[in-house]
C-alpha positions, -999 to 999 in steps of 0.1 A, spaced: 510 941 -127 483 931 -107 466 913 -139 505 889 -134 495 886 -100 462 869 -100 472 851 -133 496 833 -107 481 832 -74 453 812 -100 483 787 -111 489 780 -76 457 776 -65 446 752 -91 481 734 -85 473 733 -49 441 714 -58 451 697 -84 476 682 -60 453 675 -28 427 662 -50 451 635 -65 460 625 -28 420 629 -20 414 603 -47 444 580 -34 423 582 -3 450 606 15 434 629 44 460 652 42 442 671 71 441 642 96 473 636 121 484 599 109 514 578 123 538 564 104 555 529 104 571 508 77 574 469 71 600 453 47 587 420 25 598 396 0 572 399 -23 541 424 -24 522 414 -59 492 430 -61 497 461 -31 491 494 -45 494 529 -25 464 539 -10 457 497 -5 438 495 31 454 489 63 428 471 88 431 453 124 402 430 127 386 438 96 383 474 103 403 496 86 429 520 103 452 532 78 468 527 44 495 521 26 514 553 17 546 543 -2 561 512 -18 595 512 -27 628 489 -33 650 485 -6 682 486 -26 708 485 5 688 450 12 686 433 -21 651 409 -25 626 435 -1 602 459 -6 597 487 20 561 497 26 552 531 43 519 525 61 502 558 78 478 546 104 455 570 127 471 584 154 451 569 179 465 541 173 489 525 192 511 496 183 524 471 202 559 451 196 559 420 182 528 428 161 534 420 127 528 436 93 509 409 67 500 414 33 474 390 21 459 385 -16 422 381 -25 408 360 -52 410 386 -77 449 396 -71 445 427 -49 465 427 -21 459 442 14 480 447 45 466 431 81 479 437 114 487 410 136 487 428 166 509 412 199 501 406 234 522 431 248 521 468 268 551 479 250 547 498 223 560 509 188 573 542 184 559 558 154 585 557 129 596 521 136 598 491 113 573 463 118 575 422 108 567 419 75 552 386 63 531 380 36 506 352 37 495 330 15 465 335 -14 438 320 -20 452 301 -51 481 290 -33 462 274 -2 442 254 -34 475 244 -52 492 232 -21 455 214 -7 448 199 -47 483 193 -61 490 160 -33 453 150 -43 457 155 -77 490 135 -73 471 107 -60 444 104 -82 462 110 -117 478 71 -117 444 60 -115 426 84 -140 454 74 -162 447 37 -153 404 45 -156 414 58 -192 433 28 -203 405 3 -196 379 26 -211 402 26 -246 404 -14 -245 363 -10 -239 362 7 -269 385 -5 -290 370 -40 -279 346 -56 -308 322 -70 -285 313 -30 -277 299 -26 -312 281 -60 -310 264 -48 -272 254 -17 -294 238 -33 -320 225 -55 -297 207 -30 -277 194 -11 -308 175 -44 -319 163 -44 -280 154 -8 -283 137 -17 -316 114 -47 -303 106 -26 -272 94 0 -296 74 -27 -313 59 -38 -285 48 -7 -270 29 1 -304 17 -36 -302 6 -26 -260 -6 9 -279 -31 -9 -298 -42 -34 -278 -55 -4 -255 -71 17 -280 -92 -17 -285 -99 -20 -247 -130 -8 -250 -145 -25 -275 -131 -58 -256 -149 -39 -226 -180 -33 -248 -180 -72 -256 -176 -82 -219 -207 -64 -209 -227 -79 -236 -217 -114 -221 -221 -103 -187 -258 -88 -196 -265 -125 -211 -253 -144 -188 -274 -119 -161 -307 -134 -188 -298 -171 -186 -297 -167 -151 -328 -147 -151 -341 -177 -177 -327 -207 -148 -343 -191 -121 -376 -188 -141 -371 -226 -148 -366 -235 -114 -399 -219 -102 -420 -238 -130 -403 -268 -119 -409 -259 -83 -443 -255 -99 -447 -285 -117 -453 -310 -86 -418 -324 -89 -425 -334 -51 -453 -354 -56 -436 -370 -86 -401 -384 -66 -430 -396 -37 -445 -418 -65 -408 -429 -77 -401 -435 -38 -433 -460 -42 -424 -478 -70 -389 -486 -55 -405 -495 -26 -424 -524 -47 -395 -531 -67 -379 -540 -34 -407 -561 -25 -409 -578 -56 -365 -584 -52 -374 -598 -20 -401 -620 -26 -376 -638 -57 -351 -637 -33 -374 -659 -7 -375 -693 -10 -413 -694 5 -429 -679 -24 -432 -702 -60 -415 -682 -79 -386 -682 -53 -390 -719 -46 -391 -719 -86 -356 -697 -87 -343 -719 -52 -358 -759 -53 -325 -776 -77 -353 -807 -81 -382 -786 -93 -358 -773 -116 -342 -807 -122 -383 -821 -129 -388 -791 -153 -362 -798 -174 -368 -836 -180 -402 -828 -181 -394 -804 -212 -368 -832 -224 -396 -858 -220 -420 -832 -238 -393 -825 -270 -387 -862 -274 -422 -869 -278 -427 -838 -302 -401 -856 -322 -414 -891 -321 -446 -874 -330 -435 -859 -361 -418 -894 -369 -446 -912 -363 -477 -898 -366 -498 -924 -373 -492 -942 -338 -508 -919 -320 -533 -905 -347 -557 -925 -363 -583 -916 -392 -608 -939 -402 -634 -935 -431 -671 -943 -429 
């Protein structure tokens, strides 16, 4: 008899904690005083029992029962039990509000008011709007304004490519792309031989640094060579070159009065006319004015 007993006072207490366990994991303090209220809504997707009630952020309750409210077809009656401490007042309201990943939350509003809720009374129930629903209704008028001209943007980009000229711009730049190549291997080359160009440049700069080595040399032998004494004795023979050019140029020397007097020169030439005729009668005549006689 007593082995009966103990078999079932053991059923009871492992029912007992089966049960309180359950409502432990639900997040139920079935040892802490709560206060009741309830909230009716049109739609609560995503709110589970135990789902958090906070004010502010901070959480003071949670939900304890969802069910259908049959005798007021289209809402949902939520049980919330909230800490006893708290108080209520009317006109707060009751909102159920959806994060991004679909789980759904109550938030009290709470009112401006002294009066108080008794516990047991049936808050507003509203249920605000997600996430995905503020997006929709912010994107759907943009994306309402800016489909025409996507659908426009797409049009003219078809004609671009369906237009034959495209295909010629491609080849086009592919024969660009192709001498650009070329030309940077031509550039490619021309700098690898940069330094033999460089090598070459200072051989000419090194000769040229020798000829002027070789003119400066020159120009002390000539500095050397009495080069001043030589332009002093071309600076005395212009100086009688003048003199002479002067004294033709006078008409009191003889060989200006010579160059100047017309009837000395007019005497001179009939003096050599005289002279040739003479020569000629000569050569006619010889014997006139030469005579031989034998002994």
């Amino acid at each position: 008899m007593k082995r009966n007993f103990f078999i079932g006072l053991s059923v009871l207490v492992a029912l007992f904690i089966l049960y309180f366990g359950l409502e432990f994991l639900k997040g139920v303090n079935m040892f802490k005083a709560a206060n009741y209220y309830t909230a009716s809504f049109t739609n609560v997707a995503g709110l589970q029992i135990s789902a958090p009630v906070s004010v502010n952020g901070f959480k003071v309750g949670q939900v304890s029962n969802v069910r259908y409210e049959y005798d007021n077809p289209g809402h949902v009656l939520v049980e919330m039990s909230l800490d006893k401490e708290l108080k209520v007042p009317q006109g707060s309201k009751a909102v159920i509000e959806a994060d991004i990943l679909g789980t759904a939350t109550v938030r009290l509003d709470m009112a401006a008011n002294t009066n108080y809720h008794n516990v047991g009374d049936k808050l507003i129930g509203e249920t605000a709007s997600g996430m995905m629903d503020k997006v929709s209704a912010d994107l759907m008028p943009s994306l309402g304004r800016i489909l025409p001209t996507v659908d426009t943007l797409l049009t003219n980009v078809n004609a671009l490519v369906a237009d034959p000229a495209l295909a010629v711009s491609v080849a086009r730049l592919d024969q660009i792309t192709a001498s650009l190549a070329s030309t940077l291997n031509s550039l490619n080359r021309s700098v690898a031989e940069l330094p033999a160009v460089m090598r070459n440049v200072q051989g000419i700069t090194e000769n040229l640094d020798s000829m002027s080595g070789n003119l400066n040399r020159l120009t002390a032998s000539l500095d050397n060579a009495g080069i001043e004494a030589t332009m002093q004795n071309v600076q005395a023979v212009s100086l009688q070159l003048k003199e002479l050019t002067e004294a033709l140029n006078s008409d009191q020397s003889s060989v200006g009065q010579l160059l100047h007097d017309p009837q000395l020169y007019n005497n001179l030439n009939n003096a050599a006319a005289s002279l040739d005729s003479l020569l000629i009668d000569v050569k006619k005549n010889p014997k006139r004015y030469i005579s031989i006689k034998l002994l």
